[in-house]
OpenMM code with the backbone's topology and positions (N, CA, C; nanometers):
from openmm import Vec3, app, unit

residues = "UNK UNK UNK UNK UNK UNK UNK UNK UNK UNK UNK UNK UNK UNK UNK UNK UNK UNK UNK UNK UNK UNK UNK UNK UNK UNK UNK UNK UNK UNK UNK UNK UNK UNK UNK UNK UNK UNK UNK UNK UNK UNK UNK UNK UNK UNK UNK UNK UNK UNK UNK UNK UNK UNK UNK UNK UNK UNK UNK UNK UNK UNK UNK UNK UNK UNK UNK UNK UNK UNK UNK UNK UNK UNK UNK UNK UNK UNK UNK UNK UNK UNK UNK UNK UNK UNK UNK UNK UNK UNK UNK UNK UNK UNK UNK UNK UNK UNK UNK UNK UNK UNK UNK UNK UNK UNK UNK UNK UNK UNK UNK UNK UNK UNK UNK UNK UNK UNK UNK UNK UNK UNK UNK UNK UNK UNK UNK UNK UNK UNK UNK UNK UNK UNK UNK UNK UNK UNK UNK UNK UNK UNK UNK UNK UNK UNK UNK UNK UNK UNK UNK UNK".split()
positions = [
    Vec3(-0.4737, -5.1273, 4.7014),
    Vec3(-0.5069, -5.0788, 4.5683),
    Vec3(-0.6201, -5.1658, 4.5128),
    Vec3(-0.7480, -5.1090, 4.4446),
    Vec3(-0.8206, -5.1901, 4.3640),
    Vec3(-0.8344, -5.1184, 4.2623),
    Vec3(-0.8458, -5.2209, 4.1952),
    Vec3(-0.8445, -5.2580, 4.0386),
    Vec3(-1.0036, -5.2458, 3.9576),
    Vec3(-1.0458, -5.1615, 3.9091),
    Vec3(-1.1741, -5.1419, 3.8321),
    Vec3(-1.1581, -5.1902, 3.6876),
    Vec3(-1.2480, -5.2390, 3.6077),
    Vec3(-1.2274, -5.2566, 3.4703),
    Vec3(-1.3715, -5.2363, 3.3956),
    Vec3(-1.4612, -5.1442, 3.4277),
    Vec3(-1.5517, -5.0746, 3.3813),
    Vec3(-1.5551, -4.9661, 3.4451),
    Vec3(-1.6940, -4.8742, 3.3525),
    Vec3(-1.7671, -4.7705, 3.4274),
    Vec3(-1.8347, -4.8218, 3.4840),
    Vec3(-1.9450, -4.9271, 3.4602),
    Vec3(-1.9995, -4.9692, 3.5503),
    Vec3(-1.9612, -5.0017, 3.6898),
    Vec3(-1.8442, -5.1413, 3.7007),
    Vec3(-1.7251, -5.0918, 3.8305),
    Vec3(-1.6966, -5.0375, 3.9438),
    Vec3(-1.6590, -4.8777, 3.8374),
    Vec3(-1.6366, -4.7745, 3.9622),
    Vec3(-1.7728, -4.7419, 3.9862),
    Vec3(-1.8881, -4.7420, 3.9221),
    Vec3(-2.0171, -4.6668, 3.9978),
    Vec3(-2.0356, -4.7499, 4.1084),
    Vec3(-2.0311, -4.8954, 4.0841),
    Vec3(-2.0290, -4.9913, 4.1790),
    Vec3(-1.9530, -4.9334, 4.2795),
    Vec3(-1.8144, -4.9501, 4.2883),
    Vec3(-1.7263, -4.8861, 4.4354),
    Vec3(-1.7813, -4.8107, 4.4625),
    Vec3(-1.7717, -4.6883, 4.4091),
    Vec3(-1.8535, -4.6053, 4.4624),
    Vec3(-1.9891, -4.6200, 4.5457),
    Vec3(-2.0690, -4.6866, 4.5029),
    Vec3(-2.2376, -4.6776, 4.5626),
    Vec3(-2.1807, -4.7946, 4.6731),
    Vec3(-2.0678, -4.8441, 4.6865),
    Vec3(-2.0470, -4.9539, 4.8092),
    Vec3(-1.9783, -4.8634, 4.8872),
    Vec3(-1.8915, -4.8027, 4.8493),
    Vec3(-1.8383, -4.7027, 4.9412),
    Vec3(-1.9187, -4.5784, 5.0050),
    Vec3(-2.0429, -4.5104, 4.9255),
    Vec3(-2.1499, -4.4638, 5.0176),
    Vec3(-2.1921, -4.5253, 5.1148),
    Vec3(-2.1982, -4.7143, 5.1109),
    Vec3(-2.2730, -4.7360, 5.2015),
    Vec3(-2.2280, -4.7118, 5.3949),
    Vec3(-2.0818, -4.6825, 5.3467),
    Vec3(-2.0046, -4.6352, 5.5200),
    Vec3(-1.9852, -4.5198, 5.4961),
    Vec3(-2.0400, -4.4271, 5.4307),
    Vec3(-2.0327, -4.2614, 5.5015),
    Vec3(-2.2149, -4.2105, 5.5507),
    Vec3(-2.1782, -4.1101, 5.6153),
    Vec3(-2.2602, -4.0876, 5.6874),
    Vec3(-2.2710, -3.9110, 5.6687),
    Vec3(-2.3583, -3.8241, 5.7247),
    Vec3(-2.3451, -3.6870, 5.7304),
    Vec3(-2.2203, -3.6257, 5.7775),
    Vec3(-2.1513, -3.5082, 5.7084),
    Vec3(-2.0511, -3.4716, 5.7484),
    Vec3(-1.9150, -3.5161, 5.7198),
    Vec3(-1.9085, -3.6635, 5.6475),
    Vec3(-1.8182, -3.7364, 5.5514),
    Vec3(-1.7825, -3.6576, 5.4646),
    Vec3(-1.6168, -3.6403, 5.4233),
    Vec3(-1.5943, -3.5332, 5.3485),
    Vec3(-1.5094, -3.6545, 5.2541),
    Vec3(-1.5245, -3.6896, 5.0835),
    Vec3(-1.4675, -3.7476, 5.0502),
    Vec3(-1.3499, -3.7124, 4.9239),
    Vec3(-1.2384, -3.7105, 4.9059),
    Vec3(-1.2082, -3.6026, 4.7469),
    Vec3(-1.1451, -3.7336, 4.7366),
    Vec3(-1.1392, -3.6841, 4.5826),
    Vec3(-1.0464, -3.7493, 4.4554),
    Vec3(-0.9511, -3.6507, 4.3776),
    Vec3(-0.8380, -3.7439, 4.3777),
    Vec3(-0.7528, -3.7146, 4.3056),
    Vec3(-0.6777, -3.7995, 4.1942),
    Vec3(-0.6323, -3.7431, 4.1114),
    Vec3(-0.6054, -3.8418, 3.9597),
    Vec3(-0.6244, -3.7439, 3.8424),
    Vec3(-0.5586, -3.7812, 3.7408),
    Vec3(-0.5672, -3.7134, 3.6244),
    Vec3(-0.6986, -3.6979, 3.5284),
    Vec3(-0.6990, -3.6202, 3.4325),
    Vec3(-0.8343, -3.5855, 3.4033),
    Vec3(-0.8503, -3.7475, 3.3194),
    Vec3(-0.9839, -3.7292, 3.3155),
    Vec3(-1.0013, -3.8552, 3.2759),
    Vec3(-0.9780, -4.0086, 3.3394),
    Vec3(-0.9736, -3.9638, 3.4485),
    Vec3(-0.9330, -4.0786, 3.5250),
    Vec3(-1.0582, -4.1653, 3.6075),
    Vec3(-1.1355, -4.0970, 3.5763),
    Vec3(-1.3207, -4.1778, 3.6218),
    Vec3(-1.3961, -4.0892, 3.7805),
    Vec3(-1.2962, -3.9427, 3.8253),
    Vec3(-1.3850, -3.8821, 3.9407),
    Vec3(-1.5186, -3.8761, 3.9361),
    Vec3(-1.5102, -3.8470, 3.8395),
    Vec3(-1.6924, -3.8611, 3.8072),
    Vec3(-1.7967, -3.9432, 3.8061),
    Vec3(-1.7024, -4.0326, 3.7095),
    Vec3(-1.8258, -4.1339, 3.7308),
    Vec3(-1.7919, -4.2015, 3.8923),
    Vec3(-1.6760, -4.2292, 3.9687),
    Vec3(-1.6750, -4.2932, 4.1028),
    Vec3(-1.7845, -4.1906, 4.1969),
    Vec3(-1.8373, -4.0767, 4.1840),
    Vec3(-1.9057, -3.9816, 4.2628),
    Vec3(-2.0435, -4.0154, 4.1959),
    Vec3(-2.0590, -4.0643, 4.0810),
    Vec3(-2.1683, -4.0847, 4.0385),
    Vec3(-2.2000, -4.2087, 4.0751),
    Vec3(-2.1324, -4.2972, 4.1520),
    Vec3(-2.1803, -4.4161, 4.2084),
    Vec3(-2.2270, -4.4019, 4.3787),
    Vec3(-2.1428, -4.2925, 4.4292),
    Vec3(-2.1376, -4.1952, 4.5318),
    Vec3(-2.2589, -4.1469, 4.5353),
    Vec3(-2.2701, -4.0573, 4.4740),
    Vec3(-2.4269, -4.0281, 4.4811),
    Vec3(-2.5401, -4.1260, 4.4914),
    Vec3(-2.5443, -4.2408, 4.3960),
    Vec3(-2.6477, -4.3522, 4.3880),
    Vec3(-2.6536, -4.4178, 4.5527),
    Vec3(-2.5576, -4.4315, 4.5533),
    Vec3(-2.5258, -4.5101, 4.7236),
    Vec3(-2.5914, -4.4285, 4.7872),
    Vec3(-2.5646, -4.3209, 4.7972),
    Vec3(-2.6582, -4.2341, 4.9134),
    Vec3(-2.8070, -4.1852, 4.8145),
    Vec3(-2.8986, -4.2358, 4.7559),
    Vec3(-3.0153, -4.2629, 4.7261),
    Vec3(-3.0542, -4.1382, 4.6327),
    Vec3(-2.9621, -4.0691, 4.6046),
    Vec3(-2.9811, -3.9339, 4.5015),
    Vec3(-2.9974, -4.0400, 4.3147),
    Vec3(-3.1335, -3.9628, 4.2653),
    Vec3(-3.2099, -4.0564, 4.2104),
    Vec3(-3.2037, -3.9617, 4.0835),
    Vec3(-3.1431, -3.8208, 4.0774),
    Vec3(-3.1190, -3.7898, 3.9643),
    Vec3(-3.0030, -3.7385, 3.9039),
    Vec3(-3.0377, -3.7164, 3.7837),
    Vec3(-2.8643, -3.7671, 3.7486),
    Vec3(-2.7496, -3.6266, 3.7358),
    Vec3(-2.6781, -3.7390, 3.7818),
    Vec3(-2.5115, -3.6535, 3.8776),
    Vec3(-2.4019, -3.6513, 3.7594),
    Vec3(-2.3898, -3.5271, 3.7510),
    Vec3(-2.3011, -3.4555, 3.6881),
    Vec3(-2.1651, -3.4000, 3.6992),
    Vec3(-2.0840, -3.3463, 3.6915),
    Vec3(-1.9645, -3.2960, 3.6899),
    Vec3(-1.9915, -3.1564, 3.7069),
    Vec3(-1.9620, -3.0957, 3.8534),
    Vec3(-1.9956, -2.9207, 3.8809),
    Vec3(-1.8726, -2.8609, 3.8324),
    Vec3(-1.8049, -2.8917, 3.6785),
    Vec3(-1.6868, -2.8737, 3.6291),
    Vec3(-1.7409, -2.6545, 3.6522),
    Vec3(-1.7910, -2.6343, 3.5688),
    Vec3(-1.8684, -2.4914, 3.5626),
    Vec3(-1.9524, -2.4094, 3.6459),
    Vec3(-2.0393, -2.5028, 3.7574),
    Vec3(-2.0986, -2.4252, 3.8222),
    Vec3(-2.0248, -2.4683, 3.9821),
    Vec3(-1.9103, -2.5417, 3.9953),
    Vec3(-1.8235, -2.5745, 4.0552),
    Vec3(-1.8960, -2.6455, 4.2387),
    Vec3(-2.0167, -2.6298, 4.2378),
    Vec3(-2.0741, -2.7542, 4.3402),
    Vec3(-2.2389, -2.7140, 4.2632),
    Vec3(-2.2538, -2.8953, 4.2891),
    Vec3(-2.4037, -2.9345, 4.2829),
    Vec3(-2.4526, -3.0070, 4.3702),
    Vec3(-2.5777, -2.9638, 4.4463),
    Vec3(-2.6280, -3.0341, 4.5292),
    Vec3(-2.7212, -3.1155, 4.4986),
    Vec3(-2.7316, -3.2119, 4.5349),
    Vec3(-2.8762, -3.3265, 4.5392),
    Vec3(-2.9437, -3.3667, 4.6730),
    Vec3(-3.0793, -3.4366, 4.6462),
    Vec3(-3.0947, -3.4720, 4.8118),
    Vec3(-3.1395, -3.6263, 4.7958),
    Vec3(-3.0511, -3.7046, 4.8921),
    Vec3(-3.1182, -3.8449, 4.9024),
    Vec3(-3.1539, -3.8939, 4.9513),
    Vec3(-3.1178, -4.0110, 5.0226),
    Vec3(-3.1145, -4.0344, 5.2195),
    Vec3(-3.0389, -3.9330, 5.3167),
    Vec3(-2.9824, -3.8546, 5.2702),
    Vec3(-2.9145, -3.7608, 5.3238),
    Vec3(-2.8702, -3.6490, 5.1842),
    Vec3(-2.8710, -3.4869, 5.2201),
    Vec3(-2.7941, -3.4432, 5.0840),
    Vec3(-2.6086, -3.5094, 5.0582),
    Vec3(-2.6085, -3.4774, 4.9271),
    Vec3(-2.4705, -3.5262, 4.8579),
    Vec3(-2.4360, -3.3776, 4.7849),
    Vec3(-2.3270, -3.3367, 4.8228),
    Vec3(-2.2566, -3.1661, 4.7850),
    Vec3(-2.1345, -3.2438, 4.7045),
    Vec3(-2.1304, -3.2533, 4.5839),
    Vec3(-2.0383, -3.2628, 4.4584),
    Vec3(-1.9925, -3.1062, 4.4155),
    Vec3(-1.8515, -3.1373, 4.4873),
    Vec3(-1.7762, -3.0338, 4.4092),
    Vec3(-1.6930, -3.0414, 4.3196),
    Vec3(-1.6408, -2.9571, 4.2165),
    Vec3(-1.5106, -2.9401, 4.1429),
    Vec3(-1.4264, -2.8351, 4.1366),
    Vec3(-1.3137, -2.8374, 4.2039),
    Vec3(-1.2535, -2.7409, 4.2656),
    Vec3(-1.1001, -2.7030, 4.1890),
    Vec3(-1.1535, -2.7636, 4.0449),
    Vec3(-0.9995, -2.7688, 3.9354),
    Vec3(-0.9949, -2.6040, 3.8710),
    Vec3(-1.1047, -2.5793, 3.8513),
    Vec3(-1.1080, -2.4566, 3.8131),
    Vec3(-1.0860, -2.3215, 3.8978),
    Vec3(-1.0426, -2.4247, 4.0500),
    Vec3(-1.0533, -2.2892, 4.1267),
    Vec3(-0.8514, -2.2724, 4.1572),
    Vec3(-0.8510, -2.1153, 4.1838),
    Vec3(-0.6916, -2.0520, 4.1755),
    Vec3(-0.6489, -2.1360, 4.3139),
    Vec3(-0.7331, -2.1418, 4.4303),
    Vec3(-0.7049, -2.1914, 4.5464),
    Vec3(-0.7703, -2.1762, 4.6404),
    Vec3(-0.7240, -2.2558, 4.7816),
    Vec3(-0.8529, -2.2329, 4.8961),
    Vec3(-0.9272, -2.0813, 4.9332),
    Vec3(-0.8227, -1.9927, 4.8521),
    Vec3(-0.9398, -1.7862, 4.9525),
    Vec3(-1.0622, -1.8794, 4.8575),
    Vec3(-1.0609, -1.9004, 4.7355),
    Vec3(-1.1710, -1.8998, 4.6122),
    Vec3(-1.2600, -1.9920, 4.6534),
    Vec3(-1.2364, -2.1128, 4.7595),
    Vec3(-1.3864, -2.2169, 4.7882),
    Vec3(-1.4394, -2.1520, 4.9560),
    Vec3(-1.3163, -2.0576, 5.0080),
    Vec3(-1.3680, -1.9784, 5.1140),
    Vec3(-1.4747, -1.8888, 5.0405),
    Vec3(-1.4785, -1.8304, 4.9735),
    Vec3(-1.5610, -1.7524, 4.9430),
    Vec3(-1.6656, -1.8156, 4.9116),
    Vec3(-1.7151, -1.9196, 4.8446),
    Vec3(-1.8090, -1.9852, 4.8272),
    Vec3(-1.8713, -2.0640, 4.9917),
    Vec3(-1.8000, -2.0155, 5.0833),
    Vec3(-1.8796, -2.1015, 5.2102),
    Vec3(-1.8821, -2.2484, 5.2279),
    Vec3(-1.8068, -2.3107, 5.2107),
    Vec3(-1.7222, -2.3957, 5.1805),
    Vec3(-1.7822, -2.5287, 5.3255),
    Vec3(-1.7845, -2.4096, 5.4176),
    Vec3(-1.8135, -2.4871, 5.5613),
    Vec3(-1.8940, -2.5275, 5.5737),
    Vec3(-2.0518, -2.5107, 5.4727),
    Vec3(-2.1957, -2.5483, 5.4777),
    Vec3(-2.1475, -2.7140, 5.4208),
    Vec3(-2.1174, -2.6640, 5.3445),
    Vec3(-2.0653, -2.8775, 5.2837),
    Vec3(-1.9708, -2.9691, 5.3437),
    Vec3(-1.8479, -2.9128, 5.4140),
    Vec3(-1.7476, -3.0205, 5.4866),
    Vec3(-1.8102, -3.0593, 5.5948),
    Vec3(-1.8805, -2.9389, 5.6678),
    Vec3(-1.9453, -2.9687, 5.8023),
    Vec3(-2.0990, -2.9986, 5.8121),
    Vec3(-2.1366, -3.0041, 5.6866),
    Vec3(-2.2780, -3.0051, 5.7349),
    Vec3(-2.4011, -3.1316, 5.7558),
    Vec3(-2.4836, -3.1718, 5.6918),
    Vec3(-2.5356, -3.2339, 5.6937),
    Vec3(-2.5681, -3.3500, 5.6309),
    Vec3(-2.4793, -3.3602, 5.5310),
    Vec3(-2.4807, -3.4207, 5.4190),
    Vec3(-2.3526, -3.5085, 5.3676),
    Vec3(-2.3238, -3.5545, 5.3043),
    Vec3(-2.1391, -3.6397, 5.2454),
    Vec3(-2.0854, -3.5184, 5.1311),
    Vec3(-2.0184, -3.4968, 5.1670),
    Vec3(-1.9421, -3.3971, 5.0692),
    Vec3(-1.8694, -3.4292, 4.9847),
    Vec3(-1.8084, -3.4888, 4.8700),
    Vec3(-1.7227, -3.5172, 4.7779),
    Vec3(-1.6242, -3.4295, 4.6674),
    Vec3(-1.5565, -3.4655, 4.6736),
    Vec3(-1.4486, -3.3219, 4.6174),
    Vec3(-1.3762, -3.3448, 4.4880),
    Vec3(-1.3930, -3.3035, 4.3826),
    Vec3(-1.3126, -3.3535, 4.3217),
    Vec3(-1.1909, -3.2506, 4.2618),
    Vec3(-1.0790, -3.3465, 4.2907),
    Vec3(-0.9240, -3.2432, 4.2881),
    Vec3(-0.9177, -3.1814, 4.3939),
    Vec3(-0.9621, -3.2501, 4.5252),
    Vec3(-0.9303, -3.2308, 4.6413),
    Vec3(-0.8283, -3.1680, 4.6901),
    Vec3(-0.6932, -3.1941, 4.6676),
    Vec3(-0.6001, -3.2025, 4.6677),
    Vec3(-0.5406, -3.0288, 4.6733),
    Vec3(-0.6287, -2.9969, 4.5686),
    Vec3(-0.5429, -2.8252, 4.5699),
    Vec3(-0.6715, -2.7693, 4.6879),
    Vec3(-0.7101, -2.7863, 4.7635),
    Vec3(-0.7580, -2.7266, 4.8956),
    Vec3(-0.8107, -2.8350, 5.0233),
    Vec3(-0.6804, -2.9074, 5.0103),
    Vec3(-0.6216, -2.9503, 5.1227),
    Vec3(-0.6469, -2.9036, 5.2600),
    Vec3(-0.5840, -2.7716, 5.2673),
    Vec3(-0.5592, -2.7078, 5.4131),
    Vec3(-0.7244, -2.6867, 5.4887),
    Vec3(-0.8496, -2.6674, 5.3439),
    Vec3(-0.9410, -2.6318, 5.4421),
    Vec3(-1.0364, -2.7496, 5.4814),
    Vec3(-0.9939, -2.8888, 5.4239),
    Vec3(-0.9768, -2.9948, 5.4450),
    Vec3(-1.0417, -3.0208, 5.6679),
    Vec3(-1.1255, -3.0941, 5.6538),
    Vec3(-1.1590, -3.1335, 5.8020),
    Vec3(-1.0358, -3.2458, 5.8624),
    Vec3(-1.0012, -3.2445, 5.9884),
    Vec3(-0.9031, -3.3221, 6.0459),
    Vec3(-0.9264, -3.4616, 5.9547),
    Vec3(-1.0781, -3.5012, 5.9744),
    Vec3(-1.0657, -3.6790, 5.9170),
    Vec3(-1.1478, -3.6518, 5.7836),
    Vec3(-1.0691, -3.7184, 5.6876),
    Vec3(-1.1449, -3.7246, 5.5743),
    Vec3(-1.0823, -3.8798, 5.4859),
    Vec3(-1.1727, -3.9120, 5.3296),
    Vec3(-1.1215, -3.9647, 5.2994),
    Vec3(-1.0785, -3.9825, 5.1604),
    Vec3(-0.9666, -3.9946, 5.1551),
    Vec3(-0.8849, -3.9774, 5.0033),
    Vec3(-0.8747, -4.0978, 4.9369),
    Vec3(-0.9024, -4.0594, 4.7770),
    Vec3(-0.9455, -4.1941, 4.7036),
    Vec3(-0.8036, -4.1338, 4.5639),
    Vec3(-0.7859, -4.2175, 4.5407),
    Vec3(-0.6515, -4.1407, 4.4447),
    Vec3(-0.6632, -4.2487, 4.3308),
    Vec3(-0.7157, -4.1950, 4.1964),
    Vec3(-0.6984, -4.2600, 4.0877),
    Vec3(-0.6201, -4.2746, 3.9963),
    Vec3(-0.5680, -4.4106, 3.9151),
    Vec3(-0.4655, -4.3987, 3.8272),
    Vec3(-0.5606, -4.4776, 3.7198),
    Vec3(-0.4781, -4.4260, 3.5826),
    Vec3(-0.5613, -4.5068, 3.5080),
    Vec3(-0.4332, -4.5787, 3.4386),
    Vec3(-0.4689, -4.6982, 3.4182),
    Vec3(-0.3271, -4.8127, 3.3653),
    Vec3(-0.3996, -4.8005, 3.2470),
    Vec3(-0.5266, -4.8541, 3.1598),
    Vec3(-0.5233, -4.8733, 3.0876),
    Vec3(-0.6671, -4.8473, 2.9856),
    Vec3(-0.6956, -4.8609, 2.8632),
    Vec3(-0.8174, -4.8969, 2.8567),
    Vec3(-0.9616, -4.9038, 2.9223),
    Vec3(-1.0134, -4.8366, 3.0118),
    Vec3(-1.1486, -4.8868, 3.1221),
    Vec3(-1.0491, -4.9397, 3.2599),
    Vec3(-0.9349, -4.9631, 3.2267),
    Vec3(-0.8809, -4.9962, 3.3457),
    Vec3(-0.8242, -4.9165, 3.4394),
    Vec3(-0.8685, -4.8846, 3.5551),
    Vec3(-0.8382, -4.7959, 3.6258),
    Vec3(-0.7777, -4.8591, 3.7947),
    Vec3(-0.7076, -4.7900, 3.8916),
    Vec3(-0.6676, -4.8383, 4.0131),
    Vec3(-0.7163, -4.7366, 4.0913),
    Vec3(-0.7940, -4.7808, 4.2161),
    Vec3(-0.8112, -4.6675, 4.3353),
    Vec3(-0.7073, -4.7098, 4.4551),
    Vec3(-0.6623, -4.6285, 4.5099),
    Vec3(-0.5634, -4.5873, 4.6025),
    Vec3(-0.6191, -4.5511, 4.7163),
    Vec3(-0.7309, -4.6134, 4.8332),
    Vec3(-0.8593, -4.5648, 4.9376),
    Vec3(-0.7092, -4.5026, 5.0773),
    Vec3(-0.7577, -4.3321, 5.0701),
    Vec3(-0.6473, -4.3303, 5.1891),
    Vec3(-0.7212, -4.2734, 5.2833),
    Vec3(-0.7213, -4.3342, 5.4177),
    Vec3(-0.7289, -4.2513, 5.5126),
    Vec3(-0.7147, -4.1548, 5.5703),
    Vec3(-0.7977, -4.0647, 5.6214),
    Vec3(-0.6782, -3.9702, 5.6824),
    Vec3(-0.8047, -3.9457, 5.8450),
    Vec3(-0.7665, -4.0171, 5.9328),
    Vec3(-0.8809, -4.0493, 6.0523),
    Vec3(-0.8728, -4.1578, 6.0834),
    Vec3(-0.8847, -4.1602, 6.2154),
    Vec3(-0.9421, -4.3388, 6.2420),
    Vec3(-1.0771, -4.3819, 6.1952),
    Vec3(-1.1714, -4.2685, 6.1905),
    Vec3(-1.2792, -4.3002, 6.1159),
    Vec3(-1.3189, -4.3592, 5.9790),
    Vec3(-1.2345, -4.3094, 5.8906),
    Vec3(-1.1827, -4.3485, 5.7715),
    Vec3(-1.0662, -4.4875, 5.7492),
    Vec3(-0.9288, -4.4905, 5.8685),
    Vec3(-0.9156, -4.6083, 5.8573),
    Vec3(-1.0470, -4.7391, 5.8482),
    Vec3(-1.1409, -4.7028, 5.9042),
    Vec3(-1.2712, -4.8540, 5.9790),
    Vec3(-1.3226, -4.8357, 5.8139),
    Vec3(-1.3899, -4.7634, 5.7166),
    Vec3(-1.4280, -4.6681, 5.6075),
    Vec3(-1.3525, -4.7904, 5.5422),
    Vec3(-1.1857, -4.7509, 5.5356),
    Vec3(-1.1038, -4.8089, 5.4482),
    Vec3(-1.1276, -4.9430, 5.4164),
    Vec3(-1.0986, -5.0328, 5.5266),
    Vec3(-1.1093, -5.1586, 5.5647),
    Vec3(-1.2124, -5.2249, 5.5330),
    Vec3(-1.3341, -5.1761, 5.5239),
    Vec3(-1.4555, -5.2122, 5.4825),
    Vec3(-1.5076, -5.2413, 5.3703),
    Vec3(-1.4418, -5.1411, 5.3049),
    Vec3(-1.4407, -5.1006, 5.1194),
    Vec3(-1.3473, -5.2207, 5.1010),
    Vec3(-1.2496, -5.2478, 5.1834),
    Vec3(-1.1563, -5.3685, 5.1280),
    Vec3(-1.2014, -5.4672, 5.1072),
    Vec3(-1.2728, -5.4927, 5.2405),
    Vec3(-1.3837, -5.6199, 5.2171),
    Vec3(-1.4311, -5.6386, 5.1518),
    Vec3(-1.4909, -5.5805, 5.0799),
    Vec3(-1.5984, -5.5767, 4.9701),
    Vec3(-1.5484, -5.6877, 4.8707),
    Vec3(-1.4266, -5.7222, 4.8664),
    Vec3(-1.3839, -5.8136, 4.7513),
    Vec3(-1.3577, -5.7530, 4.6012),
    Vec3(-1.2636, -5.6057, 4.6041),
    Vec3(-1.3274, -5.5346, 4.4676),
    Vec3(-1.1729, -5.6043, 4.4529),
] * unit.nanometer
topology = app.Topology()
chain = topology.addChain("A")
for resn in residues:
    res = topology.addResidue(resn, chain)
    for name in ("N", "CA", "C"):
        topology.addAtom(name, app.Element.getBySymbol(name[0]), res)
């Protein structure tokens, strides 16, 4: 578990945790509203060199950018369930060329790639927030471990 106590912070984790994904990295968050998905994807984005500014695809439900590689920010709260991000083609972003990030991952799970990696937010308090880095891959275990290092 680490422990954030700004926005600044999580943009930080975040843009440290871009620095071990690569194309085809599929990353979601889960946590209650208000719990900082956004801004941790907005550090996400910076890490991977996307230079303008990253938003919440709360409404138009994915936004793309391009950096050192593209970054596909989705928000998938508004959607009924996985037929609804099938229909949107869903496979151009988990599989493609770019780091994919999800936010509210969680309710389309199943169309989910074998390895991905799950970041699960709680908020204790004030600016104070906890990330929960889960694996789900051996690729993402090495991912995990790394981010640990970091000393957050």
């Amino acid at each position: 578990m680490i422990k954030v106590h700004s926005v600044e912070e999580m943009e930080r984790l975040g843009a440290k945790t871009a620095s071990f994904l690569g194309p085809g990295d599929v990353v979601i968050l889960t946590g209650e509203l208000g719990s900082g998905k956004t801004v941790f994807f907005r550090g996400l984005g910076r890490g991977l060199g996307v230079l303008e500014m990253i938003t919440s695809p709360s409404f138009t439900l994915i936004n793309e950018y391009q950096g050192k590689i593209p970054f596909y920010h989705l928000d998938v709260y508004r959607l009924d369930g996985p037929a609804d991000l099938e229909e949107l083609g869903y496979e151009d972003y988990f599989y493609g060329e770019g780091v994919a990030a999800v936010e509210w991952g969680d309710k389309v799970r199943v169309l989910l790639p074998e390895e991905y990696l799950e970041v699960r937010l709680e908020v204790l308090g004030e600016g104070l927030r906890a990330l929960e880095f889960i694996p789900h891959g051996s690729r993402f275990a090495t991912v995990v471990e790394e981010v640990a290092d970091c000393g957050y």
